[in-house]
C-alpha positions as CSV (number, residue, x, y, z in Angstrom):
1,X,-47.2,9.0,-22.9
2,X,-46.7,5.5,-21.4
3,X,-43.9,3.6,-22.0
4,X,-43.9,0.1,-23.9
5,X,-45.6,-2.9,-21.6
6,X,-43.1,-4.5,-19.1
7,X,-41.4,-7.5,-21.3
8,X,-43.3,-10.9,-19.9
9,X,-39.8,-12.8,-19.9
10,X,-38.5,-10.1,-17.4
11,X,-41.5,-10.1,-14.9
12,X,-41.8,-14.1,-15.2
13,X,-37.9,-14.3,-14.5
14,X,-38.4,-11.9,-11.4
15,X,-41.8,-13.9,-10.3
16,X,-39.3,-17.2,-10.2
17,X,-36.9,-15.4,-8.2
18,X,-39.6,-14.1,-5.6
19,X,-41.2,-17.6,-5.7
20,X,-37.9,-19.6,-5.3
21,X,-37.5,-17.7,-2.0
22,X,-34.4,-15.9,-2.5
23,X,-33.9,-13.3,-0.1
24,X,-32.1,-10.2,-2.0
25,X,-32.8,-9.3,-5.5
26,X,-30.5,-7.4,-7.2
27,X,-31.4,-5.4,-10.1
28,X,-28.9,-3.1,-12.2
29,X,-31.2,-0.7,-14.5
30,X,-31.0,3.2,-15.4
31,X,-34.5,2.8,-16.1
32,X,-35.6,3.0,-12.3
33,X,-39.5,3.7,-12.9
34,X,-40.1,0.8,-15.6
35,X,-38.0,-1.3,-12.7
36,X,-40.9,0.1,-10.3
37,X,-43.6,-0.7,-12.5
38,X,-42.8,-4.5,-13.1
39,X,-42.1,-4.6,-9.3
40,X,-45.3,-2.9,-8.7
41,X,-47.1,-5.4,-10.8
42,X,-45.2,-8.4,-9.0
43,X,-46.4,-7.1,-5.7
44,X,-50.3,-7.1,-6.9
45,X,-49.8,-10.9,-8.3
46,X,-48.1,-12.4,-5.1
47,X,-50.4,-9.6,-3.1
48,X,-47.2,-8.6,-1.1
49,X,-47.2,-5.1,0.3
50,X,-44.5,-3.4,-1.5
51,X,-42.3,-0.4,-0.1
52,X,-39.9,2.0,-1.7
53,X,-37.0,3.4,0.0
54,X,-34.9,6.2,-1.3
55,X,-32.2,8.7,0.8
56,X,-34.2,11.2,-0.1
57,X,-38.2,9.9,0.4
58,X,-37.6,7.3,3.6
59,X,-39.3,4.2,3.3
60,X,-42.6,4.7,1.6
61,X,-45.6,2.2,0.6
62,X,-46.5,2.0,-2.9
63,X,-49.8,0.6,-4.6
64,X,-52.3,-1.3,-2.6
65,X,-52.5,-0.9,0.9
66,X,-50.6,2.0,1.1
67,X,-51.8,4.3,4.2
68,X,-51.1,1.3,6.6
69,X,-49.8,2.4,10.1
70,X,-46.2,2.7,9.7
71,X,-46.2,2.8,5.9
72,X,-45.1,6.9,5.7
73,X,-42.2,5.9,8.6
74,X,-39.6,8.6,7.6
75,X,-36.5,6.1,7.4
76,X,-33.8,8.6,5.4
77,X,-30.9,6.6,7.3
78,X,-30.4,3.3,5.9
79,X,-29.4,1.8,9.4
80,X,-32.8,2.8,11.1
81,X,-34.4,1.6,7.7
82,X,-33.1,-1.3,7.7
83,X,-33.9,-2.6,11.3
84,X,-37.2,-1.2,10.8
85,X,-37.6,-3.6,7.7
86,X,-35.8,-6.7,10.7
87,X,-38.5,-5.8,13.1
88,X,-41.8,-5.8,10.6
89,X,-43.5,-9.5,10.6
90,X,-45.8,-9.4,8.0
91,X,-43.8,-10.5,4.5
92,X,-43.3,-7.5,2.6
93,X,-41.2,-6.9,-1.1
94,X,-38.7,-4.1,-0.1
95,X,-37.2,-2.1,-3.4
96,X,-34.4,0.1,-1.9
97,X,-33.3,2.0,-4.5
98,X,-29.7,3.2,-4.6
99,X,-28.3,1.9,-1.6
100,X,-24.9,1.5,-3.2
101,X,-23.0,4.0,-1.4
102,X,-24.0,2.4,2.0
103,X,-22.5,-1.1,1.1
104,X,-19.3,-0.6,2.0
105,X,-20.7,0.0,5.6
106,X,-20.2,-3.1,8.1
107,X,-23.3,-2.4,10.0
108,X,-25.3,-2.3,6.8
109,X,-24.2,-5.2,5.1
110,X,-24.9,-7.2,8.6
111,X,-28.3,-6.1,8.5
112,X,-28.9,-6.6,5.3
113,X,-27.2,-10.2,6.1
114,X,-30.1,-10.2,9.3
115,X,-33.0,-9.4,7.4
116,X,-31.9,-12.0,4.7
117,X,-31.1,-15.1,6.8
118,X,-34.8,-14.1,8.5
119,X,-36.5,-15.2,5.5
120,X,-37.4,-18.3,7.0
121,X,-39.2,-16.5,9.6
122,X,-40.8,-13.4,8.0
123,X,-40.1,-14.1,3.9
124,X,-39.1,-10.6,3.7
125,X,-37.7,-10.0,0.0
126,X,-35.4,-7.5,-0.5
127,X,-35.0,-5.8,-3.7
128,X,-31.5,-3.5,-4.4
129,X,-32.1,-1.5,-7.3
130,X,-29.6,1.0,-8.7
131,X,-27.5,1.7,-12.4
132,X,-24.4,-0.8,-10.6
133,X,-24.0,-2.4,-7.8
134,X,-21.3,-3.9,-5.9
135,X,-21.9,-6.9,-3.1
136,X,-20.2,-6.8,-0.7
137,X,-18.7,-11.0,0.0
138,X,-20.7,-11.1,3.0
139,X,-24.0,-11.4,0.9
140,X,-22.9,-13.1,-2.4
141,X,-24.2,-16.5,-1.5
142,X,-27.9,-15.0,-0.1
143,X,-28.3,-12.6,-3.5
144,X,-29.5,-13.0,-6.9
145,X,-29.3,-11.1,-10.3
146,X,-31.6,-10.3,-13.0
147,X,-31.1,-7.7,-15.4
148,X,-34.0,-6.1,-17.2
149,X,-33.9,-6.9,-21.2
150,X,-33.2,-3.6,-23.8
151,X,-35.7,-2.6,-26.3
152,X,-35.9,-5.0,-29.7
153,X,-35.8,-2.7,-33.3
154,X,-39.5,-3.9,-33.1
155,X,-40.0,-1.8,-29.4
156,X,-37.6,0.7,-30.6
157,X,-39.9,1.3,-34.0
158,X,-43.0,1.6,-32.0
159,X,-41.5,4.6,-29.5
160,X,-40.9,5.9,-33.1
161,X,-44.1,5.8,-34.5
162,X,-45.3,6.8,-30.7
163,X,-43.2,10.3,-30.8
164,X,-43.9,10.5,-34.7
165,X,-47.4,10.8,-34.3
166,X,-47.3,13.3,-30.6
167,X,-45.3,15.5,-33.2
168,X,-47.6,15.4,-36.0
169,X,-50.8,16.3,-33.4
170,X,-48.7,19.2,-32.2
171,X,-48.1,20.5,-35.7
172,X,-51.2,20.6,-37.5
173,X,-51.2,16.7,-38.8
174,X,-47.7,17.8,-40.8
175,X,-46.0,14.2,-40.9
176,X,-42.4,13.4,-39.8
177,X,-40.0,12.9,-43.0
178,X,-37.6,9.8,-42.8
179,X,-36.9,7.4,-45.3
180,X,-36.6,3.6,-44.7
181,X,-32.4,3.3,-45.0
182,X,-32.2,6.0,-42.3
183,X,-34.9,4.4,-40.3
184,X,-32.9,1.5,-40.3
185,X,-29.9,2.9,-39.6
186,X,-31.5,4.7,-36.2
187,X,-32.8,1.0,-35.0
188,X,-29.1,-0.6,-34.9
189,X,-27.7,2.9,-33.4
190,X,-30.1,2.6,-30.6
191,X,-29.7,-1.0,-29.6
192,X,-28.2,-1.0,-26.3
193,X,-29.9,1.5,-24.7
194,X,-33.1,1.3,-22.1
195,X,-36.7,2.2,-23.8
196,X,-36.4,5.9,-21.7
197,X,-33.0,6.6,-23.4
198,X,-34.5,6.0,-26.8
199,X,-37.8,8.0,-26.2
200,X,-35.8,10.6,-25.0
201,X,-33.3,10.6,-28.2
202,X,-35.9,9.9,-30.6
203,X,-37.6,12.6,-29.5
204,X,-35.0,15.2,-29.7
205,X,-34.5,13.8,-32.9
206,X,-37.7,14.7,-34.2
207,X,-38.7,17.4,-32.6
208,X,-35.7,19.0,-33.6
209,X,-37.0,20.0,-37.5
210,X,-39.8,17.7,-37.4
211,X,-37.3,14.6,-39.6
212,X,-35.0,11.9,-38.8
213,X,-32.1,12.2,-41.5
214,X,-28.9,11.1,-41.7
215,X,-27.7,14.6,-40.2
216,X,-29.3,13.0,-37.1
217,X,-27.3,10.0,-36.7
218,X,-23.6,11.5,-35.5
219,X,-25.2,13.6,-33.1
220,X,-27.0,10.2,-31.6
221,X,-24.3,8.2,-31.6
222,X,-22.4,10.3,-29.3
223,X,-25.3,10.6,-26.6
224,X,-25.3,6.9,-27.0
225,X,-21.4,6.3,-25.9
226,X,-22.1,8.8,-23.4
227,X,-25.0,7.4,-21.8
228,X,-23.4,3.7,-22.0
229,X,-20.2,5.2,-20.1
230,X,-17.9,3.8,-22.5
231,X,-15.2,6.4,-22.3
232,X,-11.6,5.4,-21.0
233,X,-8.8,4.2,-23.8
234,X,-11.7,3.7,-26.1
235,X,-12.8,7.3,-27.6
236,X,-15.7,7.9,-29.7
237,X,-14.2,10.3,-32.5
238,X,-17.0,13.0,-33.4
239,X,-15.3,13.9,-36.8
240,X,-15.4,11.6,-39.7
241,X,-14.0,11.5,-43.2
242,X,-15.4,10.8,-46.9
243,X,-13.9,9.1,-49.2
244,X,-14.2,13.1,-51.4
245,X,-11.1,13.5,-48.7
246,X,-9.0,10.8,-49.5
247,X,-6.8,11.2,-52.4
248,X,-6.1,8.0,-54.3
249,X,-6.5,4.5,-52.6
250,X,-8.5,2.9,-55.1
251,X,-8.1,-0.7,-54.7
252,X,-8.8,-0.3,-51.4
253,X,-12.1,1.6,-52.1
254,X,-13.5,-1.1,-54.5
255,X,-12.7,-3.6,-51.3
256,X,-14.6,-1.9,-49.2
257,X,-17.7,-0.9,-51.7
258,X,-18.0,-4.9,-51.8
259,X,-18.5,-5.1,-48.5
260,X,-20.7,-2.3,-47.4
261,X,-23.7,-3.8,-48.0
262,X,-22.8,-6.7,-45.5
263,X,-21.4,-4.7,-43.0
264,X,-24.4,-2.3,-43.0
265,X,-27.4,-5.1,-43.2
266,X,-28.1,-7.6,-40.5
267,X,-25.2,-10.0,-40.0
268,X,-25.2,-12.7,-42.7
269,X,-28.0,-11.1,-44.5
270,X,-27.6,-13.0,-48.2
271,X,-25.7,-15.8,-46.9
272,X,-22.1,-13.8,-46.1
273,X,-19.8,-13.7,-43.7
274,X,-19.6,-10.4,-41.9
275,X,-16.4,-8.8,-42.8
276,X,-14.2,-8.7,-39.3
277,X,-12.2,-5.6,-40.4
278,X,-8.4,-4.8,-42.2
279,X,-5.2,-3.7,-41.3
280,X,-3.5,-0.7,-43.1
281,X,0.3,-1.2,-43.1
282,X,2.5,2.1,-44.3
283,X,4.8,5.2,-44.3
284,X,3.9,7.5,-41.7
285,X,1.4,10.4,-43.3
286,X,0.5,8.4,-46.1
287,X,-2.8,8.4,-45.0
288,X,-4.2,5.7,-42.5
289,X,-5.9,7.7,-40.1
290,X,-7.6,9.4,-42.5
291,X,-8.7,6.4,-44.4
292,X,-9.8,4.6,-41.2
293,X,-12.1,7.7,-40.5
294,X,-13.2,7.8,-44.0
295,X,-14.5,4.4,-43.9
296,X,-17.0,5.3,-40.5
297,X,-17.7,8.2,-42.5
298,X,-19.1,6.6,-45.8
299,X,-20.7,3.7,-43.8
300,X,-22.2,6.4,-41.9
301,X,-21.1,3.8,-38.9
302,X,-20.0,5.6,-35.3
303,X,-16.3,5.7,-35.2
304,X,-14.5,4.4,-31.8
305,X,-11.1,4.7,-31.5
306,X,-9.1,2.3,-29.3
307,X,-5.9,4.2,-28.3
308,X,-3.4,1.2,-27.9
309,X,-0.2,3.0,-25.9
310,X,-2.9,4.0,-23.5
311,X,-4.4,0.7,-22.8
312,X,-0.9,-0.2,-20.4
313,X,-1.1,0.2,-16.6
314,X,1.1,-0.2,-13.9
315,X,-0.9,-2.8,-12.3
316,X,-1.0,-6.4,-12.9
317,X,-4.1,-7.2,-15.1
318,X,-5.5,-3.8,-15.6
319,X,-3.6,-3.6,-18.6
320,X,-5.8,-6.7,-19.8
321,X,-9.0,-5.4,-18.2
322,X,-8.2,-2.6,-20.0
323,X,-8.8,-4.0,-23.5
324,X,-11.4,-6.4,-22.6
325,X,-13.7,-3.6,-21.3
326,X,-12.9,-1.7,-24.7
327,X,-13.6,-4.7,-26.5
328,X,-16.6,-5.0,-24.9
329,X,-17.7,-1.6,-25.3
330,X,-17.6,-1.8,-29.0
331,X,-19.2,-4.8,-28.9
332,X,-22.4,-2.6,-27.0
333,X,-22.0,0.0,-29.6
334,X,-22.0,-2.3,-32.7
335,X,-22.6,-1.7,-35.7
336,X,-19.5,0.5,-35.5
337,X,-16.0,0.5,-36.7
338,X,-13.3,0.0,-34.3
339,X,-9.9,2.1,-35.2
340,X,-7.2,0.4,-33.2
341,X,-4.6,3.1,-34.1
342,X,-0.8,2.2,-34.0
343,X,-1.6,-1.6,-33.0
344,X,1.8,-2.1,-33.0
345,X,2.5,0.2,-29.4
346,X,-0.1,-2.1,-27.3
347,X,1.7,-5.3,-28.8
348,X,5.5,-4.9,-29.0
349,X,5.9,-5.9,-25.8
350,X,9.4,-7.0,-24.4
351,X,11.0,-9.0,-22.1
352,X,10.1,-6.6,-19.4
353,X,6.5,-6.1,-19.4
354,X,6.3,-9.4,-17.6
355,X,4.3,-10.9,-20.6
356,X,1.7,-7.9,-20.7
357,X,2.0,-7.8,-24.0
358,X,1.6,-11.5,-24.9
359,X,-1.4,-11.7,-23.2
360,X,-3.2,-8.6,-24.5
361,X,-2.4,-10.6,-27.9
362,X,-4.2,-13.8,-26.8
363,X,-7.0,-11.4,-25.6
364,X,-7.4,-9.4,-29.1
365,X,-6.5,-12.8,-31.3
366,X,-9.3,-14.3,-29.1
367,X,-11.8,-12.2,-29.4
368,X,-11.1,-11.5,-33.1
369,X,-11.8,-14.9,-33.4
370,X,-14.9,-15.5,-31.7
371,X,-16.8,-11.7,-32.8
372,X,-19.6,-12.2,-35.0
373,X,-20.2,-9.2,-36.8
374,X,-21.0,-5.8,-36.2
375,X,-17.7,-4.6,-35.2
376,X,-15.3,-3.9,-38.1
377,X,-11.9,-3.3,-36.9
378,X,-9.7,-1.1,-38.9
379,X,-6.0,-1.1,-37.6
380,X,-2.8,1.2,-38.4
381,X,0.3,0.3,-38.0
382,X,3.7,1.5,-39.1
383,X,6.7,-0.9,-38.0
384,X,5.5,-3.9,-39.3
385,X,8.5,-5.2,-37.6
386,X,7.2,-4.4,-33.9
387,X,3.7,-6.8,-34.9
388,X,3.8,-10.6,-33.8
389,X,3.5,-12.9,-36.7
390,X,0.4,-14.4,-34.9
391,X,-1.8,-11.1,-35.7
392,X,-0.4,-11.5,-39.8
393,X,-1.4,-14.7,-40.6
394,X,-4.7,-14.8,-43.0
395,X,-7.6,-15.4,-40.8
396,X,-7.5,-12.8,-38.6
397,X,-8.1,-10.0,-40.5
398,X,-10.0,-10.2,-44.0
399,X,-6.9,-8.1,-46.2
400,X,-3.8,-6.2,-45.3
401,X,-3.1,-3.3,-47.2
402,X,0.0,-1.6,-48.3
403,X,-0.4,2.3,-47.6
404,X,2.5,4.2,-49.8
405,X,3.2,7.2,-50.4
406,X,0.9,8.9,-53.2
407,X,1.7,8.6,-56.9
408,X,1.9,12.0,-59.1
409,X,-1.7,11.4,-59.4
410,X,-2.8,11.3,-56.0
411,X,-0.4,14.3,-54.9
412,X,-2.2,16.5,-57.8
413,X,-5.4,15.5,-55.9
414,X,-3.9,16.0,-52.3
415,X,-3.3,19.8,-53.1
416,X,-6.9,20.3,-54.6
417,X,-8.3,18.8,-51.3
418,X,-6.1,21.1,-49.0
419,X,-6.8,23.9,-51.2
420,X,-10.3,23.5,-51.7
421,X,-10.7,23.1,-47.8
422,X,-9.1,26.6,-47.1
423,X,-11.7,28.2,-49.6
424,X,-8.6,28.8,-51.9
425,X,-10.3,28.7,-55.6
426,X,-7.3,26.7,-58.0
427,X,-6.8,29.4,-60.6
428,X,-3.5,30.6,-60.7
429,X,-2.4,27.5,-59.2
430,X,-1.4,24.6,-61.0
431,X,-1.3,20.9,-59.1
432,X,0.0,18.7,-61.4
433,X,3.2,21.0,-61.8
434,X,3.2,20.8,-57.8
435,X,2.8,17.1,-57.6
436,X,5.8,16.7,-60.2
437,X,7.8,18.6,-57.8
438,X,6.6,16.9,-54.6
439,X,7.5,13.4,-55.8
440,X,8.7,11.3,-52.4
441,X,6.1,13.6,-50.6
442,X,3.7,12.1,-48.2
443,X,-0.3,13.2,-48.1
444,X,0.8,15.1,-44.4
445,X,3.8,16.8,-45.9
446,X,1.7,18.3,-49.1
447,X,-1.1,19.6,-46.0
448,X,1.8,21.5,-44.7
449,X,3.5,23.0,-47.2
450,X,-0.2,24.4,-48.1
451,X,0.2,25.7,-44.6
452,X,3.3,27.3,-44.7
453,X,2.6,28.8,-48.2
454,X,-0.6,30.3,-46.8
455,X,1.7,32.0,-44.2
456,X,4.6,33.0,-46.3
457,X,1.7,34.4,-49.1
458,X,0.2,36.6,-46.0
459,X,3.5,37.8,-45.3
460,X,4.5,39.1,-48.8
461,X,0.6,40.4,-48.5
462,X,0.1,38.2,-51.8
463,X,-2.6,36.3,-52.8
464,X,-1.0,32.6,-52.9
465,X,-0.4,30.8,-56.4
466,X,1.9,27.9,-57.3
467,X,5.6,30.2,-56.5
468,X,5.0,30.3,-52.9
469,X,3.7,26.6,-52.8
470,X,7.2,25.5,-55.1
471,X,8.8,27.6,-52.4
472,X,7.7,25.9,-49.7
473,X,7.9,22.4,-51.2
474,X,12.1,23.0,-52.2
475,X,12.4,24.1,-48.2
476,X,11.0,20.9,-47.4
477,X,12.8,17.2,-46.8
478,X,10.6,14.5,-46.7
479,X,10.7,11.4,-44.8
480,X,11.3,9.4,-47.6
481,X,14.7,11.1,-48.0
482,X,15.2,11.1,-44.2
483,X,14.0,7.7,-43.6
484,X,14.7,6.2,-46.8
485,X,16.7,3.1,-45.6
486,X,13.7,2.1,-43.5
487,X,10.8,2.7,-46.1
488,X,12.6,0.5,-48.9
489,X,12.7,-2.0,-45.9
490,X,8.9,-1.8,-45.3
491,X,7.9,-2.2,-49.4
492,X,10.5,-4.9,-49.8
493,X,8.5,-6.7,-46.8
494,X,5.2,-5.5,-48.1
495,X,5.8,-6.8,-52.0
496,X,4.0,-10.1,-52.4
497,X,2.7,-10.0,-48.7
498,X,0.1,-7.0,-48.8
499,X,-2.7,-5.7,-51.0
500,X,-1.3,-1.9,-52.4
501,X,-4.0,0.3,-51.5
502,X,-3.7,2.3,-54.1
């Protein structure tokens, strides 16, 4: 099946370059063949004879005119290719397709260099193709870039329909079941990504049970960050939440059902400003992470997670490149939600990070400021007294919430999700005598007393019921009797300041 016709903007932008007489090309694509047919096609409009070179295939003609004398030289080497290409006369468009390695080579840049100051003389244009590429300062000022556009939603609906219908022939006219949200949902996961990439996951998607359903779209997402190469500090975090997992929080789930729509639609659909993201200030095992998940999960938005003690580095500025290639990553994989977990470790910098930390602030502030949508940041943090009072002023993120420690309520629902999750039916259990006892208990604390119960049930060779979980719960001293002093301290600051999340 062919792929979608060349885009006219990327084969005129390349014609300007050939026609402005610049003497090396340099084109950055995983898609190598669609990079060979717009070449291909440039060739037969400016009736250049075009060769390929490869390590593995020598320099080869392609297209018209190929069987010259010479044309099937066997030029594996890229020094004897290259002064082959010095020596030839006739103009010719030269692709040489993953040269990369060689560029740190003296002798190859300096022919490279030959061949390109030549122009005048021959007009030899010389085309590097390869996924990145490096130039070496010798050639920076004889080069130029061009980068081959990514599919549209329109392109990336027609592959769809494309593989939809190679299905349906290969199964007896049965059609391929999707429905429109989902649909929708696969265009803005696929953005990014060259037409073969989509073909190929599209495809597997279908062809798979013969559907595209939200079941689908996790599984994507992840082949998407790994073909982008986005991995580093930044993870993409393969297991989500639902809200069905989260006990309590209900201010902070009526926030968010306002929003979804906006954050799930095209940017500024109905007039609104996409939401930028929240911050969820609180006791430690109250519940952040999981909430932050949660929310990726019920959006049914990919989940990256920006690990923000990793981001530091020995090395002056890689601390900052650090973050800005994250940023930018996310940025690739929007729509998405960003978890930037324990903020406060990549900003409480002190006098001895040499201002590291102050300018990984200006960084983040700055780019808070100037995203437009399609990244919601969700940030944790627990010492509200390590954040810099820049990052806390209104503005930069849309609400801070207050994560406590769960009411009677919340703990009666806490033990039903941990329960329910180990296949253990309630009867003969009773929460809401358990939450009464577990008062001060954070949602982390109840998950392991459930544990421990569990283990101290298989030991008596008992079924468990609510003695060995009131057992457990009287061995136990939470941290809100161990670190009481500082958890008054963080709701005295949080009264009148944050939103209670529950």
């Amino acid at each position: 099946m062919s792929e979608p016709a060349v885009s006219a903007e990327d084969f005129e932008d390349l014609c300007l370059l050939v026609r402005s007489r610049v003497p090396i090309i340099v084109l950055e694509t995983h898609d190598e063949s669609r990079a060979l047919e717009m070449l291909t096609r440039l060739a037969v409009k400016e009736t250049l004879p075009l060769f390929n070179w490869s390590a593995t295939e020598g320099l080869q003609q392609l297209g018209f005119g190929a069987g010259m004398p010479g044309a099937e030289e066997d030029l594996a080497d890229p020094e004897p290719m290259l002064v082959s290409i010095k020596k030839r006369r006739e103009p010719g468009l030269y692709v040489l397709c993953d040269l990369h390695p060689w560029l740190k080579e003296p002798r190859v840049v300096r022919l490279l260099k030959d061949v390109a100051l030549r122009y005048r003389e021959v007009g030899h244009t010389v085309v590097l193709l390869s996924h990145r590429l490096e130039i070496p300062p010798e050639l920076t000022r004889l080069v130029a870039r061009v980068e081959m556009s990514l599919p549209d939603e329109e392109e990336i609906m027609a592959i769809v329909r494309e593989e939809a219908r190679s299905w349906q022939e290969a199964n007896n006219g049965r059609k391929v079941k999707t429905d429109s949200r989902t649909l929708a949902q696969l265009m803005r996961s696929l953005r990014g990504l060259t037409h073969a990439d989509c073909r190929r996951l599209i495809r597997g998607a279908i062809f798979d049970d013969g559907s595209i359903a939200d079941s689908d779209l996790p599984e994507l997402n992840r082949a998407r960050f790994e073909l982008m190469n986005l991995d580093g500090v930044l993870s993409y975090e393969y297991r989500t939440a639902q809200f069905a997992d989260v006990a309590g929080m209900r201010n902070l789930r009526a926030w968010l059902d306002k929003r979804r729509d906006a954050v799930t639609t095209t940017p500024g659909a109905g007039g609104l400003d996409p939401p930028k993201g929240l911050l969820l200030l609180g006791v430690q095992g109250a519940g952040k992470s999981l909430t932050a998940r949660a929310v990726a999960g019920a959006w049914g938005m990919p989940l990256l997670r920006l690990d923000m003690a990793a981001l530091y580095n020995k090395f002056i500025g890689e601390t900052e490149r650090n973050l800005r290639e994250s940023l930018r990553a996310a940025e690739l994989m929007a729509p998405c939600v960003l978890w930037m977990d324990e903020i406060e470790k990549g900003l409480a910098g002190g006098d001895s990070d040499e201002g590291t930390s102050r300018r990984v602030l200006g960084s983040l502030l700055t780019w808070m400021a100037d995203q437009r949508g399609g990244v919601f940041v969700v940030a944790t943090a627990n010492d509200v007294s390590a954040l810099p009072p820049e990052l806390l002023r209104k503005g930069r993120f849309d609400e801070i919430f207050f994560v406590d420690l769960p009411d009677e309520a919340a703990r009666a629902e806490i033990f039903r999700i941990h329960l329910r999750r180990r296949g253990i039916a309630p009867a003969g259990i009773d929460p809401v005598a358990l939450a009464k006892l577990s008062e001060g208990y954070s949602g982390a604390e109840i998950e392991q007393v459930v544990v421990s119960a569990l283990y101290r049930a298989a030991a008596d060779k008992t079924a468990l019921d609510t003695a060995h979980l009131e057992t457990e719960i009287r061995a136990t001293v939470p941290l809100s009797v161990t670190m009481a002093e500082k958890i008054d301290a963080l709701r005295a600051w949080a009264e009148g300041r944050t939103v209670p999340a529950n």
